[in-house]
C-alpha positions as CSV (number, residue, x, y, z in Angstrom):
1,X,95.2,56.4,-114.4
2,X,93.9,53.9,-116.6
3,X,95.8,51.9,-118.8
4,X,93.1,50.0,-120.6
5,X,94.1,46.7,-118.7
6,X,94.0,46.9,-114.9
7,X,91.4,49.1,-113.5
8,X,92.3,52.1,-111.1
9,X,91.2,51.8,-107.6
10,X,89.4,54.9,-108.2
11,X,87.5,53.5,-111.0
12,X,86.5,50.4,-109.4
13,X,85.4,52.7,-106.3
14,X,83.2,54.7,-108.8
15,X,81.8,51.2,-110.7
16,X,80.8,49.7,-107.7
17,X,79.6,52.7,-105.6
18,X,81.8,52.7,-102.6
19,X,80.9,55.6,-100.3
20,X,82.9,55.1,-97.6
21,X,86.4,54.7,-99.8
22,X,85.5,56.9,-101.7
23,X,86.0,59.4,-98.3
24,X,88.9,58.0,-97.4
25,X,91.9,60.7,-97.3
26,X,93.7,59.3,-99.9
27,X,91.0,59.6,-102.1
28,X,90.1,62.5,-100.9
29,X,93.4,63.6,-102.1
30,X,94.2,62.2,-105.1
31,X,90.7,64.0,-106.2
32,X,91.6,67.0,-105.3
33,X,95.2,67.0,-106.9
34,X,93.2,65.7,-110.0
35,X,90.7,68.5,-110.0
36,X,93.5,70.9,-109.6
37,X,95.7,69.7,-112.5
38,X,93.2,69.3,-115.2
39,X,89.0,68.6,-114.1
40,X,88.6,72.0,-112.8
41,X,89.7,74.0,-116.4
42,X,87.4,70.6,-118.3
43,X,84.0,71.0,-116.1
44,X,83.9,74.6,-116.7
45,X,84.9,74.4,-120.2
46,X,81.9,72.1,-120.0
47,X,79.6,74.2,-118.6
48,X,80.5,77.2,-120.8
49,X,80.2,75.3,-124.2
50,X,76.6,73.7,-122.8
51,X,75.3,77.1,-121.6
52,X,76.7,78.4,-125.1
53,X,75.4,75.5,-126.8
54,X,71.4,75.5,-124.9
55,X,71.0,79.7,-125.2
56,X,71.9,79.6,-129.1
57,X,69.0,77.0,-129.7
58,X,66.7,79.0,-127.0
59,X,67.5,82.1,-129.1
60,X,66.4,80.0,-132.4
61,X,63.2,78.7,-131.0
62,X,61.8,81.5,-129.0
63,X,62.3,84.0,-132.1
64,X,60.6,81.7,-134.3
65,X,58.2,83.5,-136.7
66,X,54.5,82.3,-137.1
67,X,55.1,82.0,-141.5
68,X,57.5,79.9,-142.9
69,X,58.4,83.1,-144.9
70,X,59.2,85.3,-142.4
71,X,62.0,83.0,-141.4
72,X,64.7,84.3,-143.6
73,X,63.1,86.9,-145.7
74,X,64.5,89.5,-146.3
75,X,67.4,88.4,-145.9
76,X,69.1,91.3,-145.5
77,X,67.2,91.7,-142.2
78,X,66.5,88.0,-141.2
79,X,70.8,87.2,-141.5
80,X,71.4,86.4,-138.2
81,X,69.0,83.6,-137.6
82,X,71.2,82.2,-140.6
83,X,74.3,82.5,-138.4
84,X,72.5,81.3,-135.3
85,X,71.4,78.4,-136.9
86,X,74.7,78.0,-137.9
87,X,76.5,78.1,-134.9
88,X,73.9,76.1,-133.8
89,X,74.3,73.2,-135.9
90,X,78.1,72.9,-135.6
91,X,77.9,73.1,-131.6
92,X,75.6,70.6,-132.4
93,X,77.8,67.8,-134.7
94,X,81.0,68.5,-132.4
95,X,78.6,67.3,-129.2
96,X,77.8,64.3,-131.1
97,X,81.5,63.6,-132.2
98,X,82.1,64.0,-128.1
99,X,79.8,61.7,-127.2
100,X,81.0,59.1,-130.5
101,X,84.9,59.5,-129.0
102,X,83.6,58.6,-125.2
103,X,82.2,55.6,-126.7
104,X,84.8,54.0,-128.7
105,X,86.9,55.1,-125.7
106,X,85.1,53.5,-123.3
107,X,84.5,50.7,-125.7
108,X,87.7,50.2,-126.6
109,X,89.3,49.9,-122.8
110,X,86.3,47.8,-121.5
111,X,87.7,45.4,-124.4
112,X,91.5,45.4,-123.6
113,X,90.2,45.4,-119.7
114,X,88.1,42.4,-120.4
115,X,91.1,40.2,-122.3
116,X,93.6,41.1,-119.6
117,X,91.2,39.8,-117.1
118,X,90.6,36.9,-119.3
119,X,94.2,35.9,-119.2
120,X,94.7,36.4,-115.7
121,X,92.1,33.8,-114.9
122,X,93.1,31.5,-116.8
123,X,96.1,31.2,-115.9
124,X,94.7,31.2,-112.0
125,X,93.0,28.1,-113.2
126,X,96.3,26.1,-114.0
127,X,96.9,26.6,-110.3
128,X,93.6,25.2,-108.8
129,X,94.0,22.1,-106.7
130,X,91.9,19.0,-107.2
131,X,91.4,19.3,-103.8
132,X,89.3,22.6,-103.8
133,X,86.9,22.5,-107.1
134,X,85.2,25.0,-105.5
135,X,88.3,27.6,-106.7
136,X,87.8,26.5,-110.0
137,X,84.3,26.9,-109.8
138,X,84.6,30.4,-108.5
139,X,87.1,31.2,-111.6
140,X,84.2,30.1,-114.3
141,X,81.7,31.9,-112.8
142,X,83.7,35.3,-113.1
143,X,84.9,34.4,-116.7
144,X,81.0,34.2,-117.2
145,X,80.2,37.5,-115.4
146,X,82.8,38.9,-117.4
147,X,81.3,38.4,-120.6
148,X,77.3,40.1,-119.3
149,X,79.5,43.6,-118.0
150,X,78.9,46.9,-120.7
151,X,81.2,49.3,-120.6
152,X,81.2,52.2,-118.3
153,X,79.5,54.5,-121.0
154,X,76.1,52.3,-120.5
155,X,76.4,52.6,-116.9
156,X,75.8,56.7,-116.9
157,X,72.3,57.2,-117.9
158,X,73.3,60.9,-118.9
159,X,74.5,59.2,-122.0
160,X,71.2,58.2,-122.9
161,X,69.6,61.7,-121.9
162,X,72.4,63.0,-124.8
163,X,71.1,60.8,-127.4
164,X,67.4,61.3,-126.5
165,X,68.4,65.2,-126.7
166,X,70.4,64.7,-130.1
167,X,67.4,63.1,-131.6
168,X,65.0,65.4,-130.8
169,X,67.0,68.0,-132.1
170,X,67.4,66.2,-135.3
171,X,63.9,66.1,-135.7
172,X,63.6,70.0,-135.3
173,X,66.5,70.0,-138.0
174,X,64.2,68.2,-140.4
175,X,60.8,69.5,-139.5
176,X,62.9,72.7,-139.9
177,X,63.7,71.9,-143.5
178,X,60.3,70.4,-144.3
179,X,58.8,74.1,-143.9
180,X,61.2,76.0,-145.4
181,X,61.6,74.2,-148.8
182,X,58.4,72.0,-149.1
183,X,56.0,74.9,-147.5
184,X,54.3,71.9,-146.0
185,X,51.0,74.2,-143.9
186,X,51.4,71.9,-140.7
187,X,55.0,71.4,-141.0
188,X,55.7,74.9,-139.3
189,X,53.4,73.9,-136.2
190,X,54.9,70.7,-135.7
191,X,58.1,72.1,-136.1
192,X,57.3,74.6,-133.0
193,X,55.6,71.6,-131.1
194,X,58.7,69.6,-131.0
195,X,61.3,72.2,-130.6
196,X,59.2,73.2,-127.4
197,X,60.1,69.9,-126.3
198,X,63.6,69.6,-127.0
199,X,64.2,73.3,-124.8
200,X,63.2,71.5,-122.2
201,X,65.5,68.8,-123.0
202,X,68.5,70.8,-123.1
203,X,68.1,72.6,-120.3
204,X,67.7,69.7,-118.3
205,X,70.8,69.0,-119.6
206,X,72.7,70.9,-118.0
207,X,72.5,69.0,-115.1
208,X,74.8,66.5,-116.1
209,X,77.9,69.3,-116.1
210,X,76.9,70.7,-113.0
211,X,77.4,67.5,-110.9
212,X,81.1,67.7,-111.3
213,X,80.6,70.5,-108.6
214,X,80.2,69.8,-105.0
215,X,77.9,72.4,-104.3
216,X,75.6,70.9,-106.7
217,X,76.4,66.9,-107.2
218,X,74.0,66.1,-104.5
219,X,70.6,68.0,-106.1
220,X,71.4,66.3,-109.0
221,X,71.7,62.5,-107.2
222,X,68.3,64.1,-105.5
223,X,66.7,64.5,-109.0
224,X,67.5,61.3,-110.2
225,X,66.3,59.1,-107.5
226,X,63.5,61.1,-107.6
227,X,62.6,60.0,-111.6
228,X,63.0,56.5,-110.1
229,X,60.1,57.3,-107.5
230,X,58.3,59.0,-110.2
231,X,58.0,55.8,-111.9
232,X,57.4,53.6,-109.2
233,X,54.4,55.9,-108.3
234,X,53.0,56.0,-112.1
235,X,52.3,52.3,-112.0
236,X,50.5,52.5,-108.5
237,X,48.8,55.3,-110.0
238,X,47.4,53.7,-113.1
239,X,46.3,50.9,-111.2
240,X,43.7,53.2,-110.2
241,X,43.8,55.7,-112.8
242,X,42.9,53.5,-115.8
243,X,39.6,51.1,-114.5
244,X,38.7,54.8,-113.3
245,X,38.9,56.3,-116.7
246,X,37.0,53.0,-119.0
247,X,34.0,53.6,-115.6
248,X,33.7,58.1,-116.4
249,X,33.6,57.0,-120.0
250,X,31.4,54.1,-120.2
251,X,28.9,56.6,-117.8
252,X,30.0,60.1,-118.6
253,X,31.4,60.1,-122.3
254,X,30.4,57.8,-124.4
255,X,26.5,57.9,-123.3
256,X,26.2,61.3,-121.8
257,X,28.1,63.4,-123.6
258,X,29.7,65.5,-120.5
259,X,31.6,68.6,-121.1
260,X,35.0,67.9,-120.6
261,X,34.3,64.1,-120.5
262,X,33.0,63.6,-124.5
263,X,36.2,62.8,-125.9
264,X,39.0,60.6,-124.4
265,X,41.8,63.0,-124.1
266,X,39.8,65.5,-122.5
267,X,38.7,62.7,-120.3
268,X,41.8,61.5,-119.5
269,X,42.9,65.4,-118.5
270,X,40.0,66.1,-116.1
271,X,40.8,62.6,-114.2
272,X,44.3,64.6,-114.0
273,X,42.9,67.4,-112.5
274,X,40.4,65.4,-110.0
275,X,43.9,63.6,-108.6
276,X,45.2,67.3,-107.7
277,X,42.1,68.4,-106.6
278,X,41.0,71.1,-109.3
279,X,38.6,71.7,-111.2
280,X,36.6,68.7,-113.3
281,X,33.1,69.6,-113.8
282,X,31.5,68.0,-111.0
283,X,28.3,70.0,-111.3
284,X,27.6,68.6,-115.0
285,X,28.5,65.1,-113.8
286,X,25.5,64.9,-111.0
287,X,23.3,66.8,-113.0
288,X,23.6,63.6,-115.1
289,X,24.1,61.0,-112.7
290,X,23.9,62.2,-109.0
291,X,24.5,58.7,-107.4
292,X,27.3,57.5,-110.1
293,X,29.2,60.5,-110.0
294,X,29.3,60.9,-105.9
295,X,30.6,57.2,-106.1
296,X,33.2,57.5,-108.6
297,X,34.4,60.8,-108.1
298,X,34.5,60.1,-103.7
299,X,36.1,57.3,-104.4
300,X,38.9,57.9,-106.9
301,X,40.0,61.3,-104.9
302,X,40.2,59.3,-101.9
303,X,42.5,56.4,-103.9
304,X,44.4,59.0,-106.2
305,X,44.7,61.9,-104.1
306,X,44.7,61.1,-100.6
307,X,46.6,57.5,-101.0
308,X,48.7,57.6,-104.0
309,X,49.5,61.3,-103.9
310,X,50.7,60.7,-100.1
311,X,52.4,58.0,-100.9
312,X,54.4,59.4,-103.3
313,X,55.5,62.8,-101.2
314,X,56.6,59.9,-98.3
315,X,58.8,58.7,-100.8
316,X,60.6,61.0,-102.1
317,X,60.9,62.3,-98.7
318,X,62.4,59.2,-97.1
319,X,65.1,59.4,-101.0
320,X,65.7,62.7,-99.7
321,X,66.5,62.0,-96.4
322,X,68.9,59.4,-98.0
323,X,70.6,61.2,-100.0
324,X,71.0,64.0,-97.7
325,X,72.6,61.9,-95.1
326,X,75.6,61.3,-97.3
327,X,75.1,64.4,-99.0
328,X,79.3,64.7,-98.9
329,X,80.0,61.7,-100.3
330,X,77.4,61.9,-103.1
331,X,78.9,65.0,-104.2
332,X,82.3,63.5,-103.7
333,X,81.3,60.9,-106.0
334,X,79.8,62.5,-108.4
335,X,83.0,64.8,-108.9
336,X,84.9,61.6,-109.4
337,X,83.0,60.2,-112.3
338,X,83.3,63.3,-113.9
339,X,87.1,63.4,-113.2
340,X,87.1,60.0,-114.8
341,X,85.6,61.1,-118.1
342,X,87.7,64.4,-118.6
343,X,90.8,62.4,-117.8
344,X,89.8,59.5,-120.7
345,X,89.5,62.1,-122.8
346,X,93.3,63.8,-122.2
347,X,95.3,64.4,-125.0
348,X,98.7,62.0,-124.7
349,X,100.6,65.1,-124.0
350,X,98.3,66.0,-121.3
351,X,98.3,62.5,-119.9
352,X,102.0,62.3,-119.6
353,X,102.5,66.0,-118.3
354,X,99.7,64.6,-115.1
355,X,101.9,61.2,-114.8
356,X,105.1,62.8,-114.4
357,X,103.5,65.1,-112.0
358,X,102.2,62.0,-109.7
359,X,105.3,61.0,-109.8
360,X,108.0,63.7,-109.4
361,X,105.7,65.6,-106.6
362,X,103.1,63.4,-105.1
363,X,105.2,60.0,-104.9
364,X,104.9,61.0,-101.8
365,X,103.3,64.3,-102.2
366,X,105.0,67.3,-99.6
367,X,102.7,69.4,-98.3
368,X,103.8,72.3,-95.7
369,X,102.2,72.2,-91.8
370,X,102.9,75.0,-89.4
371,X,100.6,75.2,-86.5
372,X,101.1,78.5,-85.7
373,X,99.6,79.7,-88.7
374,X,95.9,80.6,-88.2
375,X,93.8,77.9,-90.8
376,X,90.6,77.9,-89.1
377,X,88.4,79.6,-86.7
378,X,89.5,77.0,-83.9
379,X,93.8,77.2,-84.3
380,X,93.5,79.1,-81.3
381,X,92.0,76.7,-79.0
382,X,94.1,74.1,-80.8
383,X,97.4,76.1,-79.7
384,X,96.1,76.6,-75.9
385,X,95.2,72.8,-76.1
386,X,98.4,71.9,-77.4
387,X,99.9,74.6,-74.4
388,X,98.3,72.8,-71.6
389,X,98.6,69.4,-72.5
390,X,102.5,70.2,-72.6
391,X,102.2,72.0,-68.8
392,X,100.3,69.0,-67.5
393,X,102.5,66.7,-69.1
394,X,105.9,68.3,-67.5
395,X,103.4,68.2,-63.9
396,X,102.8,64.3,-64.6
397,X,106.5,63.9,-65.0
398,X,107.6,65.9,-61.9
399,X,104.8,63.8,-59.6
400,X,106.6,61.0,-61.0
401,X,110.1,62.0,-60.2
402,X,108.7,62.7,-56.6
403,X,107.2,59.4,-56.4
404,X,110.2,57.2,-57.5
405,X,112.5,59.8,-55.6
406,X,110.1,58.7,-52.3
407,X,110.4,55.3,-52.4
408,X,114.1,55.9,-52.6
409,X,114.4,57.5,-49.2
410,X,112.2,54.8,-48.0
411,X,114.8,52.5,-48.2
412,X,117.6,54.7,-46.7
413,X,119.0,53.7,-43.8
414,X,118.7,56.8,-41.4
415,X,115.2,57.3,-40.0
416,X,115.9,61.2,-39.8
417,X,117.0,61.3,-43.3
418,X,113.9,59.5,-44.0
419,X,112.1,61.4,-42.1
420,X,113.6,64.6,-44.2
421,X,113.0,63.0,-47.2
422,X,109.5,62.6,-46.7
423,X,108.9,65.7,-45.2
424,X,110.3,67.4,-48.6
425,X,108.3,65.9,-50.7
426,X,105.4,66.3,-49.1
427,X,106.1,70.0,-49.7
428,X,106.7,69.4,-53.1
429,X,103.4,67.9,-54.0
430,X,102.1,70.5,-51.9
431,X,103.6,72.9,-53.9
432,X,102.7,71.0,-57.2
433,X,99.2,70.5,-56.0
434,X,98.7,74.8,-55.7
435,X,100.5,74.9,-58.6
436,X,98.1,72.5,-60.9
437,X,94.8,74.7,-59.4
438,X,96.7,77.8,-60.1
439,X,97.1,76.5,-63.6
440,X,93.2,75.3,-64.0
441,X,92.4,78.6,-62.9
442,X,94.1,80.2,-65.4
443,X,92.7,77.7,-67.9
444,X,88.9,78.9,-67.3
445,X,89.9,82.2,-67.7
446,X,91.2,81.9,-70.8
447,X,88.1,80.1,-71.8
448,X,85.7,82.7,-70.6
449,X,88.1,85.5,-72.5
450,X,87.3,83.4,-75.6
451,X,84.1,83.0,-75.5
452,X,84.1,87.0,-74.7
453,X,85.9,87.3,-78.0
454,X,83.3,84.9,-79.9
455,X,80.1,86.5,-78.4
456,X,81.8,90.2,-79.1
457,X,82.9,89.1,-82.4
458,X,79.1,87.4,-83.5
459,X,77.5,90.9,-82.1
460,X,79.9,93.0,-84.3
461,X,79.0,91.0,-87.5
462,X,75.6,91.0,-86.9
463,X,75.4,95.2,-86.8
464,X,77.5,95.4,-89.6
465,X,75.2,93.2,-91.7
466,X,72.2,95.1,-90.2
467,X,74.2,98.4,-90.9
468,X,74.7,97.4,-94.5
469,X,70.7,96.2,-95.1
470,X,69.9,99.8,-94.2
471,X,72.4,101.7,-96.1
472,X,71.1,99.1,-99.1
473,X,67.7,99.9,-98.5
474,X,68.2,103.9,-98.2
475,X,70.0,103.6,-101.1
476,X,67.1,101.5,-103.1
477,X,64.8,103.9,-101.6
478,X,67.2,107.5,-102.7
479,X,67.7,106.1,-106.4
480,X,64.5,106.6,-108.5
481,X,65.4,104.6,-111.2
482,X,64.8,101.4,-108.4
């Protein structure tokens, strides 16, 4: 764990995005001890307070009325969108005071890492050699590179997703306000406009607690290096979507007057729609200019639509592909940064409970093997494989023994017992020899049984699962209320 001098390997693994350590079986380990002691109860606490947290301001913006005076009056029926709103606000202020603790936290050890690593260097450099300025050289430069590193909160772009969120719900707090007490006529709408927008917010959200799952880290890796795609397509797309736009409305709006064209938003919507193809008026704009609009319109499909469009879907496909190929590691990784943050945030209590626990039962950590016990689908090839490497081994040893015991007898001194000698273990091997294809014999039997099994076994499941889709489906079909 971290002290706030000396980073953990496992934090310097995280910072620096080491994929293959991060796999390594001591890592691998330490995780899941970690997960087991303390980030398994935190991420679902997590999850639970979010989904709490997003389905209380759902409930507050879906239910909205369409008068600022229907929003608590009566009050005798309109009571619980007081306590929602509530409940809502408090879940609120203790997210931000989360978020304000992870700071200063993070703040606070990148400060006391940064001085410790200060000292050490410095007093590296009353050890460098004239000899070798390129040492002391090297020792600057990190003292420099010290001083441009942020702490690690900066480095999760969740964080900033939070704040964007906490904003825009503060905005809905006052726009809130501003038509309840100032009965303000447009307040209300804007009010509605923006809270919209900050659903969609929180919902995305929840993302950020579902990473510390395996079974969902990698989608949200996938999501992420998709927004970075996203906007490395958005400025190869306005490179053709804006001389495109000034040309419809220099022809089109400001001269013709085209439906759909006459204003610059709703010209800037139907070039939208001609990118994906649908629809954008095309029988107005050669009515008005058959040559101009067959140019511009061609053209801009073929460069928005066909290139750009393309070019996009090959990109995310190739991020994909990435971050599907390390799928198991992304996840990993993910479940350690979120490991990371649940265990800053451990009480001292906590802390020292874990600590004592490294060290009493995982310094070094027991753990109980038995390999007749059946862990997988494949312990019983791995206890025949284990039975007939011992066989052939105990067969090696015996061709030995006959080996060494013939070229003993080759150097005795009577040629019949020599001749006895040699005739015996001929026999021997012989004998050994029947034995070994007895053995392999025996060997592909027991293979073919298993497969038998395997084959028998796949069938079985297979009609069960077909038996259980019909009973469902007679019993979907039987039950009216279906």
């Amino acid at each position: 764990m971290s002290s706030g001098c000396a980073k953990t390997a496992m934090e310097v693994v995280i910072q620096h995005k080491q994929f293959e350590l991060i796999m390594h079986p001591v890592f691998q380990r330490l995780i899941k001890v970690k997960w087991a002691q303390f980030a398994k109860k935190g991420a679902w606490s997590q999850v639970i307070v979010s989904l709490v947290f997003v389905i209380l301001w759902t409930m507050l913006g879906v239910l909205t009325p369409n008068k600022e005076s229907e929003l608590y009056f009566p009050i005798t029926q309109k009571w619980w969108r007081v306590v929602l709103g509530v409940m809502a606000v408090l879940l609120t202020f203790n997210e931000i005071r989360r978020e304000l603790v992870e700071y200063y936290l993070s703040k606070k050890e990148h400060r006391l890492w940064i001085k410790w690593r200060e000292d050490e260097i410095q007093r590296d450099l009353q050890f460098c050699h004239p000899r070798w300025p390129g040492e002391r050289v090297y020792l600057m430069q990190e003292i420099d590179t010290l001083k441009q590193q942020e702490p690690s909160y900066f480095i999760d772009l969740w964080n900033y997703f939070d704040w964007l969120a906490y904003f825009m719900i503060s905005l809905c707090i006052i726009t809130h306000f501003l038509a309840v007490f100032r009965q303000f006529p447009m307040a209300l709408i804007v009010h509605v406009n923006i809270f919209s927008a900050t659903l969609v917010l929180l919902w995305i959200r929840m993302l950020k607690y579902a990473r510390a799952f395996t079974a969902l880290g990698p989608f949200v890796v996938m999501i992420s290096h998709v927004i970075s795609d996203t906007l490395k397509f958005v400025f190869l797309y306005f490179v053709f979507y804006i001389p495109y736009a000034a040309s419809f409305w220099m022809i089109f709006g400001q001269r013709q007057q085209v439906e759909g064209y006459s204003n610059v938003n709703d010209l800037l919507y139907s070039m939208i729609r001609m990118t994906v193809v649908d629809e954008y008026n095309y029988e107005a704009l050669t009515a008005v200019e058959p040559f101009m609009s067959k140019l511009l319109c061609g053209t801009y499909i073929a460069f928005s639509a066909i290139v750009c469009l393309n070019l996009f879907i090959a990109l995310m496909s190739d991020t994909f592909q990435r971050v599907y190929d390390n799928v198991k590691a992304n996840a990993v990784m993910q479940q350690a940064s979120t490991i990371l943050t649940l265990e800053n945030n451990l009480s001292v209590a906590r802390r020292r409970r874990f600590t004592n626990h490294i060290y009493t039962q995982c310094s070094p950590e027991e753990l109980y093997y038995d390999d007749d016990t059946d862990d997988d689908a494949d312990s019983d090839m791995k206890k025949m494989t284990h039975q007939i490497k011992g066989e052939v081994d105990q067969i090696h040893e015996l061709l030995t023994d006959s080996t060494h015991g013939h070229s003993v007898t080759k150097r005795a001194d009577s040629p019949s017992g020599y001749q006895s000698e040699l005739k015996a273990v001929r026999g021997e091997i012989k004998r050994l020899e029947q034995q070994q294809r007895a053995f392999i014999a025996q060997f592909h039997t027991h293979i073919a049984e298993v497969k038998e099994l395997i084959q028998k076994l796949a069938t079985d499941v297979t009609r069960k699962k077909q038996k259980q889709a019909q009973r469902n489906q007679t019993n979907r079909l039987a039950d009216p209320e279906c």
